[in-house]
C-alpha positions in Angstrom: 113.3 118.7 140.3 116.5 116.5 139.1 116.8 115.3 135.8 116.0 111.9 137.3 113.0 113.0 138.7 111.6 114.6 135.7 112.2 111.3 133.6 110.5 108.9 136.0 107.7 111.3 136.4 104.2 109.9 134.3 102.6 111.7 131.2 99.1 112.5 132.1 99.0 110.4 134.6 100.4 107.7 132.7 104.1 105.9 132.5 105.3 106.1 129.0 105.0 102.5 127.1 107.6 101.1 124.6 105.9 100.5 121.3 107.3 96.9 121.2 104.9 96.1 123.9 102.0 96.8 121.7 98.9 94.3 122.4 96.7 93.0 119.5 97.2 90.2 116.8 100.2 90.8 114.1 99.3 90.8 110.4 99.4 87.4 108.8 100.0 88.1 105.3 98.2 85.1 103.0 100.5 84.0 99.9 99.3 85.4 96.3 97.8 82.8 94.4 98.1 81.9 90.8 96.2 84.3 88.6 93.5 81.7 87.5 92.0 84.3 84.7 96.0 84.7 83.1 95.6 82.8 80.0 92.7 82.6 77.7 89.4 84.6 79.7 88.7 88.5 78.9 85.1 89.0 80.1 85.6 92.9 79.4 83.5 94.5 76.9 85.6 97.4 76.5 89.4 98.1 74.5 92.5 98.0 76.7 96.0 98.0 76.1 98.6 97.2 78.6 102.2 98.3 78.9 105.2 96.2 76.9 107.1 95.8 80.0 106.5 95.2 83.3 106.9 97.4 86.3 106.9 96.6 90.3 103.9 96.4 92.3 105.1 99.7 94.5 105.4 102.0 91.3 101.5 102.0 91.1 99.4 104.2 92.3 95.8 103.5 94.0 93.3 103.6 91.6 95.4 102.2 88.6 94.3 99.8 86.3 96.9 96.5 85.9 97.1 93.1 85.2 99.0 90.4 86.3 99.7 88.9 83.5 101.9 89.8 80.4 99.1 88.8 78.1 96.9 91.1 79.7 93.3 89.1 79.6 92.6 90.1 83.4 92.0 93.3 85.2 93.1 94.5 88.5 92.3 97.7 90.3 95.3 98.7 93.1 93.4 99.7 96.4 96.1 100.6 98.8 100.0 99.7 99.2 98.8 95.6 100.1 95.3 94.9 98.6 94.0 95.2 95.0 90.6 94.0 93.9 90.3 91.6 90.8 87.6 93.2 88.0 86.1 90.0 86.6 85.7 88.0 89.7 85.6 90.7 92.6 88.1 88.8 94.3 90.6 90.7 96.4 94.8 90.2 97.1 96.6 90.8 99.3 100.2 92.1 98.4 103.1 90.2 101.2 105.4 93.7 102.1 108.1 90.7 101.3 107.0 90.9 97.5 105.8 94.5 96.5 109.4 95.6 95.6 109.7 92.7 93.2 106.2 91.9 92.0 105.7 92.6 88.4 102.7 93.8 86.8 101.4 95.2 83.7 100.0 98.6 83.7 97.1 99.6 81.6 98.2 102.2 79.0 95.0 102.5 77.2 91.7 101.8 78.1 88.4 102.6 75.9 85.2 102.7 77.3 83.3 104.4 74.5 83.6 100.2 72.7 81.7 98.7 75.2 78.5 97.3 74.1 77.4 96.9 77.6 78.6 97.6 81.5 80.9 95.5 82.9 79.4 95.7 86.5 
């Protein structure tokens, strides 16, 4: 067979596809509201301390406790690379790829669970 040949010939019975000519819906990406709990509401029971400065949205790993505020009276819980999940209202976000390079946040330093008088959940 030429070199021609063997290029035009189909994988498993199949002609290779572009990627570009994927089907399906693209990702619309909703814009990040205000932080209604930012100022003056801390429904947590237990102690917790968040960092003096601020770092980006991509330095955090899953699992990580932050807020999105500086004075700290909210909890967030970082899900994946785009979505976190509020702690007091259960309300997820959704993090634009436009923004996670330059969204700040505060990162919980220290968190005490032993103070709580009662669970949070």
């Amino acid at each position: 067979m030429s070199e021609q040949q063997i290029s035009d010939k189909p994988l498993n019975g199949q002609r290779p596809s572009p990627i570009n000519s994927r089907k399906g819906r693209k990702k619309e990406w909703k814009d990040l509201t205000i932080d209604p709990l930012s100022e003056g509401y801390d429904s947590h029971q237990a102690d917790y301390v968040v960092g003096k400065n601020p770092i980006t949205w991509a330095l955090i790993e899953a699992g990580q406790l932050f807020s999105r505020s500086k004075s700290g009276k909210n909890l967030h819980v970082k899900l994946n690379d785009g979505r976190a999940i509020c702690l007091d209202t259960r309300q997820p976000i959704e993090i634009k790829p436009s923004i996670r390079n330059s969204l700040q946040v505060w990162i919980v330093t220290n968190f005490n669970s032993t103070s709580a008088v009662k669970t949070d959940f």
